[in-house]
N, C-alpha and C positions, 0 to 999 in steps of 0.2 A: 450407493451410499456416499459419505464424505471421504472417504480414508482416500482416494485419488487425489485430493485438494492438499495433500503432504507433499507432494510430486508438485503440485504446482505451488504452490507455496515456496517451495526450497529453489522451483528453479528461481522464482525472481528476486527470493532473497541472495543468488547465487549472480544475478544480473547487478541488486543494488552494491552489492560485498565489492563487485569488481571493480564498479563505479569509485567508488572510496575510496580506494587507494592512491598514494599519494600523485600528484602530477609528474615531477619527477623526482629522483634524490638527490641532484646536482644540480643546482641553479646556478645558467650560468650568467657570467659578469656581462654586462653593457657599460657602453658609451666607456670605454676606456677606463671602466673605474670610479670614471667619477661620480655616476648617480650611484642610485640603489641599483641593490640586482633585481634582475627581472622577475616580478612578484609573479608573472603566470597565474594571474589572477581568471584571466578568460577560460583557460584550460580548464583553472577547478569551475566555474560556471556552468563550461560545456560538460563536466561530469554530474554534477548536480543535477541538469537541463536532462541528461542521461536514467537520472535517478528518479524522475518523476512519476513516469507513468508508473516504473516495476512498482515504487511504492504507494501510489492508488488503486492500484489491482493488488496488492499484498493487504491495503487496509479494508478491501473490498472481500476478501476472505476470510479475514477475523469477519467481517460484520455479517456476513452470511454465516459462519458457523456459530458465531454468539447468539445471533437468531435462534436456529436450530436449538441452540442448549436449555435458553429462555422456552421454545415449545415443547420442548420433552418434561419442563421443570411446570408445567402448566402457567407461566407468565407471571406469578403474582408473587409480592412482595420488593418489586425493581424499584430501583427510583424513579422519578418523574420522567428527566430527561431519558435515560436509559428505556422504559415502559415506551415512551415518544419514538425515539429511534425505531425500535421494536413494529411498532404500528405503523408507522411510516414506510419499513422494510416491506413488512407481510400486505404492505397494500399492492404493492410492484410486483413481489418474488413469495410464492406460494413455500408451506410449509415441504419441506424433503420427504415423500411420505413411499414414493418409488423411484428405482435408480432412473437418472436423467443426467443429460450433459448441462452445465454448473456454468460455463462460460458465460453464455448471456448473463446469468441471477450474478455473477460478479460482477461483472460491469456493471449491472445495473447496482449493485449495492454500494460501487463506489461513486456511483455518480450520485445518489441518496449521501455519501458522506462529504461530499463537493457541495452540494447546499445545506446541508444540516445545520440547525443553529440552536436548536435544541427549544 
Protein backbone atom coordinates (compact mmCIF):
# COMPACT_ATOMS: atom_id res chain seq x y z
CA UNK A 1 0.00 0.00 0.00
CA UNK A 2 0.81 3.78 0.45
CA UNK A 3 1.55 4.00 4.15
CA UNK A 4 5.70 3.53 3.27
CA UNK A 5 5.38 6.75 1.27
CA UNK A 6 5.15 8.51 5.26
CA UNK A 7 8.88 7.15 5.45
CA UNK A 8 9.56 8.76 2.32
CA UNK A 9 7.91 11.73 2.48
CA UNK A 10 9.43 12.73 6.02
CA UNK A 11 12.70 11.92 4.92
CA UNK A 12 12.80 14.48 2.22
CA UNK A 13 10.91 16.81 4.02
CA UNK A 14 13.64 16.12 6.67
CA UNK A 15 16.39 16.89 3.66
CA UNK A 16 14.33 20.23 2.63
CA UNK A 17 13.90 21.46 6.70
CA UNK A 18 17.90 21.17 6.79
CA UNK A 19 18.34 22.91 3.71
CA UNK A 20 16.47 26.02 5.24
CA UNK A 21 18.25 26.82 7.86
CA UNK A 22 19.84 29.71 8.00
CA UNK A 23 23.51 30.18 6.22
CA UNK A 24 24.96 31.43 9.14
CA UNK A 25 24.24 33.57 12.32
CA UNK A 26 27.07 35.68 12.18
CA UNK A 27 27.91 37.46 9.09
CA UNK A 28 31.01 38.39 9.07
CA UNK A 29 32.32 42.15 8.28
CA UNK A 30 34.47 42.74 4.87
CA UNK A 31 36.60 45.09 3.22
CA UNK A 32 37.33 46.74 6.45
CA UNK A 33 34.01 47.94 7.19
CA UNK A 34 33.40 49.84 4.70
CA UNK A 35 30.97 48.08 2.35
CA UNK A 36 28.08 46.11 3.45
CA UNK A 37 28.64 42.77 5.22
CA UNK A 38 28.79 39.92 3.26
CA UNK A 39 25.16 39.07 2.13
CA UNK A 40 26.14 35.16 1.55
CA UNK A 41 23.90 35.34 -0.99
CA UNK A 42 25.58 32.26 -2.93
CA UNK A 43 25.30 30.07 0.23
CA UNK A 44 21.59 30.63 0.38
CA UNK A 45 21.33 29.75 -3.55
CA UNK A 46 23.43 26.83 -3.07
CA UNK A 47 20.87 25.72 -0.30
CA UNK A 48 17.91 26.45 -2.39
CA UNK A 49 19.82 24.59 -5.41
CA UNK A 50 20.00 21.82 -2.38
CA UNK A 51 16.13 22.16 -1.99
CA UNK A 52 15.07 21.32 -5.40
CA UNK A 53 14.91 17.95 -6.28
CA UNK A 54 13.71 16.78 -2.15
CA UNK A 55 10.98 19.12 -3.21
CA UNK A 56 9.92 17.64 -6.81
CA UNK A 57 9.85 14.27 -5.39
CA UNK A 58 7.89 15.51 -2.20
CA UNK A 59 5.34 17.36 -4.71
CA UNK A 60 5.63 13.91 -6.69
CA UNK A 61 4.02 12.12 -3.68
CA UNK A 62 1.12 14.42 -2.89
CA UNK A 63 0.46 13.93 -6.68
CA UNK A 64 0.59 10.12 -6.63
CA UNK A 65 -1.46 9.86 -3.47
CA UNK A 66 -4.16 12.52 -4.44
CA UNK A 67 -4.41 10.27 -7.48
CA UNK A 68 -5.01 7.42 -5.47
CA UNK A 69 -7.77 9.32 -3.25
CA UNK A 70 -9.45 10.71 -6.51
CA UNK A 71 -9.71 6.69 -7.47
CA UNK A 72 -10.99 5.34 -4.43
CA UNK A 73 -13.65 8.47 -4.53
CA UNK A 74 -14.68 7.21 -8.17
CA UNK A 75 -13.06 10.66 -9.92
CA UNK A 76 -16.17 12.80 -10.26
CA UNK A 77 -17.05 15.85 -9.24
CA UNK A 78 -13.10 17.55 -9.43
CA UNK A 79 -12.53 20.51 -11.07
CA UNK A 80 -11.37 20.74 -14.56
CA UNK A 81 -7.84 21.36 -13.97
CA UNK A 82 -7.64 18.87 -11.06
CA UNK A 83 -9.91 15.97 -13.19
CA UNK A 84 -6.83 17.03 -16.09
CA UNK A 85 -4.01 16.48 -13.70
CA UNK A 86 -5.81 13.24 -12.71
CA UNK A 87 -5.77 11.78 -16.30
CA UNK A 88 -2.64 12.95 -17.23
CA UNK A 89 -1.28 11.02 -14.04
CA UNK A 90 -3.28 7.60 -14.65
CA UNK A 91 -1.99 7.67 -18.29
CA UNK A 92 1.90 7.18 -17.08
CA UNK A 93 1.30 5.47 -13.38
CA UNK A 94 -1.58 2.85 -13.01
CA UNK A 95 -4.09 3.02 -10.23
CA UNK A 96 -2.33 1.30 -6.58
CA UNK A 97 -4.41 -1.83 -6.70
CA UNK A 98 -1.33 -4.25 -5.37
CA UNK A 99 1.53 -3.55 -3.21
CA UNK A 100 4.57 -2.41 -5.66
CA UNK A 101 7.65 -0.26 -5.19
CA UNK A 102 6.27 3.64 -5.81
CA UNK A 103 9.75 4.98 -6.68
CA UNK A 104 9.49 5.01 -10.32
CA UNK A 105 5.23 6.19 -10.30
CA UNK A 106 7.14 9.32 -8.14
CA UNK A 107 9.37 10.34 -10.36
CA UNK A 108 7.19 9.98 -12.90
CA UNK A 109 4.46 12.13 -11.12
CA UNK A 110 6.79 14.74 -10.73
CA UNK A 111 7.93 15.05 -13.81
CA UNK A 112 4.01 15.13 -14.94
CA UNK A 113 4.04 18.35 -12.35
CA UNK A 114 7.40 19.87 -14.19
CA UNK A 115 5.21 20.19 -17.42
CA UNK A 116 1.68 20.57 -16.09
CA UNK A 117 0.02 23.68 -17.14
CA UNK A 118 -3.26 22.66 -16.48
Amino acid sequence: GMVPLQKTANSLLSEILNAAQPAVFNVPPVSDMVEDMATLAMVCVGNLNRMLQPLRLLAGVEALVAAQAMDLRDSQGFASRTQSLHDIIRSQVPMLTQDRSLGQDIQKCAGILTGFDG
